[in-house]
C-alpha positions as CSV (number, residue, x, y, z in Angstrom):
1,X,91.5,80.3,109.5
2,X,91.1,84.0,111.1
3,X,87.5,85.2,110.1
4,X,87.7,88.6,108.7
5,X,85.6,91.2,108.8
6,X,82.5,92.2,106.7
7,X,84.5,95.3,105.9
8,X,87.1,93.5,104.7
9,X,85.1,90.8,102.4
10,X,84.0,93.8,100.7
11,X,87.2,95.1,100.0
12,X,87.9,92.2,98.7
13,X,85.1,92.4,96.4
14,X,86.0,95.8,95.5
15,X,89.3,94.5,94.0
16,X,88.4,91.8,92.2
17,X,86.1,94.1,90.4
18,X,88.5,96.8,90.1
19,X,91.9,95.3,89.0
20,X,93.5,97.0,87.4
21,X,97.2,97.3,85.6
22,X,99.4,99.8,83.8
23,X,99.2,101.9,80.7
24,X,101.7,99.3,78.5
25,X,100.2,96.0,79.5
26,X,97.0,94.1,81.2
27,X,98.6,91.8,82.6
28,X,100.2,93.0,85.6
29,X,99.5,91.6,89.0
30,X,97.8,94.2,90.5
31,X,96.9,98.2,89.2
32,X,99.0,101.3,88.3
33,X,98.4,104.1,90.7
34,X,99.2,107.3,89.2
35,X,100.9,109.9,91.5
36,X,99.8,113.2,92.1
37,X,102.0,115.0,93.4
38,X,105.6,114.6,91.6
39,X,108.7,113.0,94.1
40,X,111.5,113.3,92.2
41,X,114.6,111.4,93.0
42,X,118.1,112.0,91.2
43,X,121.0,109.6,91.8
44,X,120.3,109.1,95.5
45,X,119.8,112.5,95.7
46,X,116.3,114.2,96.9
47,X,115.3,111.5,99.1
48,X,116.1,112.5,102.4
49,X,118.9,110.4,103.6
50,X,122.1,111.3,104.7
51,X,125.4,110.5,102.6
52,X,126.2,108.0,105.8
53,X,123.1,106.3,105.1
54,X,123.5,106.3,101.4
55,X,127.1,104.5,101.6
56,X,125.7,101.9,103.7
57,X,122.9,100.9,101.6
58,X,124.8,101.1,98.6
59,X,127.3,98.9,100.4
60,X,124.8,95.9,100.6
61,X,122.5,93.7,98.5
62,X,119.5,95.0,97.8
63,X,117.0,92.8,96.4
64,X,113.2,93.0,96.0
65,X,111.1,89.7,96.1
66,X,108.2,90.5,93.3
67,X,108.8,92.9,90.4
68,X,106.3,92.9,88.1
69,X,108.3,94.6,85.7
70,X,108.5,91.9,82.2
71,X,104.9,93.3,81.8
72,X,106.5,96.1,79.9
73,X,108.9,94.1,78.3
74,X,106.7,93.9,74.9
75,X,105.4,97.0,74.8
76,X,106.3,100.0,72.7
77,X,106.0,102.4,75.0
78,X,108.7,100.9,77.8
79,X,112.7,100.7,77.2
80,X,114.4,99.7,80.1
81,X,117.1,101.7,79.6
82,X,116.1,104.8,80.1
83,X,115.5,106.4,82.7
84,X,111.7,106.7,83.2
85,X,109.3,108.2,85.7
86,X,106.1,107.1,88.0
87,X,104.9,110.5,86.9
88,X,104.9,111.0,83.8
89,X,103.8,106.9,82.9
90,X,103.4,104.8,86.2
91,X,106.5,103.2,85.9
92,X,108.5,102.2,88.8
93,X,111.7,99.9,87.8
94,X,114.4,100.4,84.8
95,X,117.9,100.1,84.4
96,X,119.2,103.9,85.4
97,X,116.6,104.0,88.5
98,X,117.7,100.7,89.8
99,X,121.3,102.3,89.9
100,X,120.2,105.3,91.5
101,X,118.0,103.5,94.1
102,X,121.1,101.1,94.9
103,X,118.7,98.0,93.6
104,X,120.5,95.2,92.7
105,X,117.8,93.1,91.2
106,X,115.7,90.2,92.7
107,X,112.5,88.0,91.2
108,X,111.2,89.0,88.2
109,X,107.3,87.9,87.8
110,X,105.9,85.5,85.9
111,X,102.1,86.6,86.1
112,X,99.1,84.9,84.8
113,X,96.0,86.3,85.8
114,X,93.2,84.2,86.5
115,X,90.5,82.8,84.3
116,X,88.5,79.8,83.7
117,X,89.2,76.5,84.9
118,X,88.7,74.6,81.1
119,X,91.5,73.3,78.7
120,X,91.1,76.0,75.7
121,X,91.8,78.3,78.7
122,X,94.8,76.5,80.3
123,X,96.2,76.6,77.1
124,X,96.5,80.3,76.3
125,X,97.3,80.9,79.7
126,X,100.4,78.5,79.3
127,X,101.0,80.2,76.1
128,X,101.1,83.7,77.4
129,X,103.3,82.3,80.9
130,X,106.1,81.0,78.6
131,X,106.5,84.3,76.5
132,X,106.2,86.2,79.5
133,X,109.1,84.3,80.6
134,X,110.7,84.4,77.3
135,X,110.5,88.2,77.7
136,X,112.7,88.5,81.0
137,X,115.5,86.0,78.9
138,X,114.7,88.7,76.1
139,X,115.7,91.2,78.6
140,X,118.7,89.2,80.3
141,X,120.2,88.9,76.9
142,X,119.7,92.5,74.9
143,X,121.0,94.3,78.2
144,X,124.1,91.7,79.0
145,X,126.2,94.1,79.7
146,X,124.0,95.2,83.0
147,X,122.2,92.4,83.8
148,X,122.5,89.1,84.3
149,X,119.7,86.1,84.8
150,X,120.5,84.1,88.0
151,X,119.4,80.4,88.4
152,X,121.1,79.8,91.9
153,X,121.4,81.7,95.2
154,X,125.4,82.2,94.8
155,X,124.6,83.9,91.3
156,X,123.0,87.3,93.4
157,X,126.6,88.0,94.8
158,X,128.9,87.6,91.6
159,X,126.4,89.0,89.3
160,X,126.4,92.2,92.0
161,X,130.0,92.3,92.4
162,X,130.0,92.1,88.5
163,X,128.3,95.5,88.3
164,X,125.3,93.5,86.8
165,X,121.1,93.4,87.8
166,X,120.5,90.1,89.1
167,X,117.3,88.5,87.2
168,X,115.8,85.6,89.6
169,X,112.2,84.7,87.9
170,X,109.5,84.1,89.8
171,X,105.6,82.6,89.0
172,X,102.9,84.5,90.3
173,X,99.6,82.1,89.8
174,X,100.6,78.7,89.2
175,X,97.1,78.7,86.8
176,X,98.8,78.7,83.3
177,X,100.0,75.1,84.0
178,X,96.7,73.2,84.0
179,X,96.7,69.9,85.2
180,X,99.8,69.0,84.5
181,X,102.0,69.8,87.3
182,X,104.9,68.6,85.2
183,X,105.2,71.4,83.0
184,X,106.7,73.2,86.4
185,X,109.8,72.0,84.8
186,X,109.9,73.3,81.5
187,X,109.7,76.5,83.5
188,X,112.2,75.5,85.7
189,X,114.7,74.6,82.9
190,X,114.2,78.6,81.4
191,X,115.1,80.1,85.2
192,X,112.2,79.6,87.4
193,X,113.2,79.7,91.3
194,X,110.1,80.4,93.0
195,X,106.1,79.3,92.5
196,X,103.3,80.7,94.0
197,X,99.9,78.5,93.4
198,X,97.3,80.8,93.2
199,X,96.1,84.7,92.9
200,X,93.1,86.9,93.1
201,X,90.8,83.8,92.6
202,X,90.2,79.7,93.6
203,X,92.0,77.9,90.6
204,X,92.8,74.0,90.7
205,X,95.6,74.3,93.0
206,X,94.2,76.2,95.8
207,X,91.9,78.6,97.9
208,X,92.6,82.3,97.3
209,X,92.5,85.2,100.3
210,X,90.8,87.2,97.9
211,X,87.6,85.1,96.0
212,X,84.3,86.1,97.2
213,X,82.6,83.2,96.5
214,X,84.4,81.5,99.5
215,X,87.2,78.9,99.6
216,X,86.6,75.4,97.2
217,X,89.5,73.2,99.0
218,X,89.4,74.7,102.8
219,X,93.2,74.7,101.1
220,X,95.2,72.9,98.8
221,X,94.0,71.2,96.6
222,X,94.9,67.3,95.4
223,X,96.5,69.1,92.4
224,X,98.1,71.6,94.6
225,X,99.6,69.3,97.1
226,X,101.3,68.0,93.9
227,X,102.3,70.9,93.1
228,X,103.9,71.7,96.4
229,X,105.7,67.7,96.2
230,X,107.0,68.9,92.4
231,X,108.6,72.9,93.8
232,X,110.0,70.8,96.2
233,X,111.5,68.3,93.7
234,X,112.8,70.8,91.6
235,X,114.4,73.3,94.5
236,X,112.0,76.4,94.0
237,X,111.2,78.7,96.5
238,X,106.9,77.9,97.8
239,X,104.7,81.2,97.8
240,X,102.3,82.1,99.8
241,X,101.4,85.4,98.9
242,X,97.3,85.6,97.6
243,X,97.1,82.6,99.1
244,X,93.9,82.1,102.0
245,X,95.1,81.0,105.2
246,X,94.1,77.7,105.2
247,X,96.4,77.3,101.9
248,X,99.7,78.9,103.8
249,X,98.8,76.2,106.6
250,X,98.9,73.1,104.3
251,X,102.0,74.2,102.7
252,X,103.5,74.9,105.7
253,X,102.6,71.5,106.2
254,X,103.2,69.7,103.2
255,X,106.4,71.5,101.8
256,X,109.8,70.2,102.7
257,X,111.7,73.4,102.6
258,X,110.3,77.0,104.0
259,X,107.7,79.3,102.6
260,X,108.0,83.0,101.9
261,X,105.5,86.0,101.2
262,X,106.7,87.8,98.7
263,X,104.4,90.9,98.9
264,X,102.6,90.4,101.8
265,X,101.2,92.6,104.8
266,X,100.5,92.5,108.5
267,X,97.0,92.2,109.6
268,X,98.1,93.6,112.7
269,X,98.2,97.1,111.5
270,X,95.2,96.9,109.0
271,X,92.6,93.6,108.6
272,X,92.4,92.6,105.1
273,X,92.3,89.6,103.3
274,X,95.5,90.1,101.3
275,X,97.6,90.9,104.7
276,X,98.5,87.6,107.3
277,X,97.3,87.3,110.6
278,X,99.9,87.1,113.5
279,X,99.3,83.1,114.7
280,X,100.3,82.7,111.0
281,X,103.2,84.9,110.5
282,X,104.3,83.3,113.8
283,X,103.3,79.6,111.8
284,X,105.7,80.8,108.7
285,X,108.6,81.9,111.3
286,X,108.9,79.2,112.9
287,X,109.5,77.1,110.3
288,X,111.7,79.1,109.0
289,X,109.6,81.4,106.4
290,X,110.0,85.0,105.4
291,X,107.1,87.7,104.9
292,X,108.2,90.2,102.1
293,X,106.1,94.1,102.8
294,X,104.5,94.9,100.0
295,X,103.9,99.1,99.2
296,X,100.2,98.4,97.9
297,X,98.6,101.3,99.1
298,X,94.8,99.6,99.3
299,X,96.6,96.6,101.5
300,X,98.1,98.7,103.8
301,X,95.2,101.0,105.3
302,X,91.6,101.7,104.3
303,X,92.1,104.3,101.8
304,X,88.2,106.2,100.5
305,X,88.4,107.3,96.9
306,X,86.0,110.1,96.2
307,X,82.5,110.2,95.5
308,X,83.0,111.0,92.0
309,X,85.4,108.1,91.4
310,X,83.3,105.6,93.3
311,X,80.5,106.4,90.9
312,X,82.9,106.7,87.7
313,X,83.8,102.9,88.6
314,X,80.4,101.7,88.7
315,X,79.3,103.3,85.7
316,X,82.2,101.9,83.9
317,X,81.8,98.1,85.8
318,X,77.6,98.4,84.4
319,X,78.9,99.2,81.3
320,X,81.6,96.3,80.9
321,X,80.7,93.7,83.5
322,X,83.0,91.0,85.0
323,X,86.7,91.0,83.5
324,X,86.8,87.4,83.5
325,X,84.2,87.3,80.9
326,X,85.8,89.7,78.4
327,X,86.8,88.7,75.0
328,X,90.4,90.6,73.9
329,X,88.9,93.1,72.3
330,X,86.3,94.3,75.1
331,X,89.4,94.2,77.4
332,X,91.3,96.4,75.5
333,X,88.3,98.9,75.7
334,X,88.3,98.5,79.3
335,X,91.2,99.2,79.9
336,X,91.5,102.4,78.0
337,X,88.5,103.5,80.0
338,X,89.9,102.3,82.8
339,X,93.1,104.6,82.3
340,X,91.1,107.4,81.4
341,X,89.2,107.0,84.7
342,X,92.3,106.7,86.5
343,X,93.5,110.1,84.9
344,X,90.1,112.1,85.6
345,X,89.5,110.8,89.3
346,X,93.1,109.8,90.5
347,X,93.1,106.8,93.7
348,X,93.6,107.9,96.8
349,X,97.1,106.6,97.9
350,X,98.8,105.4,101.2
351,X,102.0,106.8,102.5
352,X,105.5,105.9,103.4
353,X,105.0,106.0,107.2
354,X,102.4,103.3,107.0
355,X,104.1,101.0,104.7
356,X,107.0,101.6,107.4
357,X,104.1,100.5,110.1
358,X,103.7,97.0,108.5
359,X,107.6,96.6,108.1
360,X,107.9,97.4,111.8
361,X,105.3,95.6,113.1
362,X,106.5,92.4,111.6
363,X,109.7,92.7,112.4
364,X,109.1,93.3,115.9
365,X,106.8,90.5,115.7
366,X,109.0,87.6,114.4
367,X,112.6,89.2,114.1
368,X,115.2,90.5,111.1
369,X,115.6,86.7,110.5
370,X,112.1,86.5,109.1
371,X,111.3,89.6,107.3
372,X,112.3,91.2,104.1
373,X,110.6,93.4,101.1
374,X,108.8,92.8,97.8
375,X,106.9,96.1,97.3
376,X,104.7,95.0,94.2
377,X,107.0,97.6,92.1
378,X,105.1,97.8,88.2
379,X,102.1,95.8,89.9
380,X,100.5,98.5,92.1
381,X,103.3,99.1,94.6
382,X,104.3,102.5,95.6
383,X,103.3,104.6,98.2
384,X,103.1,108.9,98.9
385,X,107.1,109.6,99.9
386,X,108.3,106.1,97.9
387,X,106.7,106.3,94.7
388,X,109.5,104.5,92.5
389,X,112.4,102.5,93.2
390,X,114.8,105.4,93.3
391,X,113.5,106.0,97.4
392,X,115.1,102.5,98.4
393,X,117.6,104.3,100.6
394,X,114.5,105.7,102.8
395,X,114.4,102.2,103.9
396,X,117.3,101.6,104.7
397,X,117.3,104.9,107.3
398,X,114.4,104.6,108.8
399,X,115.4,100.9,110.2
400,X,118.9,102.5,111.1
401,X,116.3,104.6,113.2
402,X,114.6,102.3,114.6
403,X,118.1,100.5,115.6
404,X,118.5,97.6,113.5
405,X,122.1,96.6,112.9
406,X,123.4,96.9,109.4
407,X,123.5,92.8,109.6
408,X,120.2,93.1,110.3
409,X,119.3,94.8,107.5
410,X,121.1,93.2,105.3
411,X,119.2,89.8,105.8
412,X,115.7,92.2,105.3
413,X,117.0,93.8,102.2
414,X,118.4,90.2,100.3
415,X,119.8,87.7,102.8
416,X,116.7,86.4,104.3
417,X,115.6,85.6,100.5
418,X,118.6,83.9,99.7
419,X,118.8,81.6,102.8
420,X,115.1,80.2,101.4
421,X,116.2,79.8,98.1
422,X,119.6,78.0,98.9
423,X,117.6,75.5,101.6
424,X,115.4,74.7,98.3
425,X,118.3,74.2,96.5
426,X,119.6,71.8,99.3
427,X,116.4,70.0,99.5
428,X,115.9,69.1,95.5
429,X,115.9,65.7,94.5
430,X,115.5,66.8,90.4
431,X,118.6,66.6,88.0
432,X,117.3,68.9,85.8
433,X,119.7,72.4,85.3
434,X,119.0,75.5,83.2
435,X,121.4,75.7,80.6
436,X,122.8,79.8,80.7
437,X,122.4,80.2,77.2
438,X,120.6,83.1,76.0
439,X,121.5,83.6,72.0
C-alpha cells in the first residue's frame, strides 16, 4: 500500500470530524458546499461552450457514476421537478437541470453512513438502506413519464432514446447489511447493480482509505471476501471507491469481473487518502477497471478555510463531540449548527481547471478505455465554474480541446460504465431478476 503523508492522515482526520451533508437530509455521502459566487446556467446556455459542442454532447449518453441525489427524496423542502439551484439551497441534480445539462441519468446512491459494528445498529442501518432504496422506486414511479429505473446495461439506451432519466441504483457502504451477506439480494431484486463495501470508516467488510485509527484487515475482510464472491454471483458492478488500497488490491484479486471507482481521484495531481495512487490505477486498468473523477473540492487540491471557520469548527466539534456517538436528536442539533456555520464562514472551494487536472491526468495515464465521471453531485461534488449539473457541456469541450475523439468521449461520459456492468451481467451465476413493477 502507498504510505501517505502526515499531511494527508490529517486531512483525513479533518473529515471524518467534519462530514458533513445538505440542508434536507444527513445522510448524504459526503457535505454540501454552498457557492458563493452565483453561476447560472439556463438551457445550455451561459456555460461557455459553443452550439458545436453543445450538439455533440447532447448527441451522446451522458451518465454520472454516483448521485447522491434520493437523499432529498423525503424531504419537504426538495421536488425533483423543478427546477432548483446550488445557490439558493445546495442542490445540484433535478429533473429540468438534468435536461439542460444533457444528463441522461446514471447510479443513484444507496448511502449508509457508518456506525457501530453491533446488531441493534446493523438493524437500523438495514432499515434506513431499504427505504432509501424504496425512495429512488418512489421517484422512478411518481415521475414515469421522465424517468425510468434500469436493471440491465441495454436499459441506459432505450430508456435515453425514450426521452426518459435512466435510474441505475448503486450502494455506497455495504455496512447496512450486517453479517449476512445474503441480504445483497433482497437489494438486488429492488434494482441494485453496483456495491461498494465500505466508506469513511473500517466496518466488517473492509479497511477504509479514510479511518484514522489505521486499517483492521490489511484488506478485505472474511466477510468481505464474501461479499465480493455474492456481487459477483449476482452480476453487480464491485466498488472501490473509500476503499484503502490494500482493499482495491484484494478485490482486484478476488472478484471475477472488473472494478470501478465511482468518484475517485488521482493522487498524481494531489496526495490524499481518498484519491488512488498510479501503480493502482495502472492495477484497475489492467484488468479492465474504470476510475470515475469525482468534483469534491477537498479531494482534489489542499484547499485552507479561514481562520475564523477553522475555529468556528472546533468550537462546534467541543461542543458536540464525535458524530458517531450522537443520539437523533443531538444530530439534528448538529447539523443545524453545522448549516449555520456553513452560512457564516462559507468553505473554501476548488475550481473547474483542477477537477479537469485529475480527469486529464488519468486519462493520459491509463487511456479513454479506463476513465469516466461520477462527480459526487448532492454529496459534496461541485467545483468554482461547474457548480451544478447544468455545466456538463464544459466537459465535454474541454476534452474536444485536449483532442479526444467524440468516441472517446463517449466511453468517458457512459460507455466505459456500461461495458463493466454488462461483463457483470455476463459473469453472474444468480437466477434471481427484478421484477419492473413499481405500483
Amino acid at each position: 500500500m502507498t504510505l501517505r503523508p502526515l499531511a494527508g492522515l490529517l486531512a483525513a482526520s479533518s473529515l471524518l470530524a467534519l462530514t458533513a451533508c445538505n440542508d434536507f437530509h444527513q445522510e448524504s455521502g459526503s457535505e454540501i458546499i454552498p457557492q458563493a459566487e452565483a453561476q447560472m446556467s439556463t438551457h445550455g446556455h451561459g456555460v461557455g461552450v459553443s452550439k458545436d459542442v453543445l450538439e455533440v454532447h447532447n448527441d451522446m449518453l451522458v451518465m454520472d457514476t454516483h448521485l447522491d441525489t434520493p437523499a432529498y427524496f423525503h424531504s419537504a423542502k426538495y421536488d425533483f421537478s423543478k427546477r432548483q439551484t446550488f445557490e439558493a439551497d445546495g442542490t445540484h441534480v433535478d429533473l429540468p437541470r438534468m435536461k439542460e445539462g444533457g444528463l441522461d441519468g446514471g447510479f443513484w446512491v444507496i448511502f449508509t453512513p457508518q456506525g457501530p459494528l453491533d446488531e441493534a445498529s446493523y438493524h437500523s442501518a438495514r432499515n434506513s438502506a431499504l427505504l432509501r432504496q424504496m425512495a429512488i422506486r418512489e421517484m422512478a414511479a411518481k415521475y414515469a413519464d421522465e424517468v425510468e429505473l434500469a436493471f440491465t446495461a441495454d436499459d441506459a439506451e432505450r430508456i435515453a432514446g425514450e426521452g426518459k432519466r435512466v435510474v441505475y441504483q448503486s450502494m455506497e457502504n455495504s455496512y447496512p447489511l450486517g453479517t449476512d451477506v445474503s441480504l445483497l439480494e433482497t437489494f438486488y431484486i429492488g434494482g441494485l447493480r453496483m456495491v461498494g463495501p465500505v466508506h469513511f470508516r473500517n466496518n466488517q467488510f473492509a479497511d477504509s482509505a479514510t479511518d484514522v485509527t489505521g486499517e483492521k484487515f490489511d484488506g478485505l475482510s472474511p466477510l468481505g471476501e464474501e461479499l465480493v464472491k455474492k456481487a459477483n454471483e449476482l452480476g453487480m458492478i464491485l466498488d472501490g471507491s473509500h476503499a484503502a488500497d490494500t482493499t482495491v488490491y484484494d478485490m482486484i484479486e478476488l472478484s471475477t469481473t472488473p472494478l470501478i471507482l465511482s468518484h475517485t481521484g488521482v493522487d498524481g495531481v494531489y496526495e490524499h487518502f481518498r484519491n488512488i495512487p498510479d501503480e493502482l490505477l495502472l492495477a484497475v486498468a489492467e484488468d479492465g477497471g474504470v476510475i470515475q473523477i469525482n468534483a469534491y473540492g477537498s479531494y482534489l487540491e489542499a484547499l485552507e478555510p479561514s481562520p475564523e471557520r477553522t475555529q468556528a469548527l472546533e468550537e462546534l466539534d467541543a461542543e458536540f463531540g464525535d458524530t458517531a456517538d450522537m443520539d437523533k436528536e443531538t444530530m439534528t442539533r448538529y447539523w443545524e449548527a453545522r448549516r449555520a456555520l456553513n452560512d457564516e464562514f462559507p468553505p473554501p472551494r476548488s475550481t473547474f481547471e483542477k477537477f479537469m487536472e485529475h480527469m486529464l491526468y488519468a486519462l493520459e495515464l491509463v487511456g479513454p478505455d479506463h476513465v469516466g465521471m461520477g462527480a459526487d453531485w448532492d454529496g459534496g461534488g461541485g467545483v468554482d465554474g461547474m457548480s451544478d449539473i447544468t455545466f456538463l457541456p464544459k466537459v465535454t469541450a474541454a476534452l474536444i480541446d485536449a483532442g479526444y475523439t467524440k468516441e472517446d468521449i463517449q466511453k468517458i461520459w457512459s460507455g466505459n460504465m456500461l461495458r463493466l456492468l454488462r461483463a457483470a451481467e455476463e459473469a453472474r451465476t444468480s437466477e434471481l431478476a427484478s421484477p419492473d413493477v413499481l405500483n
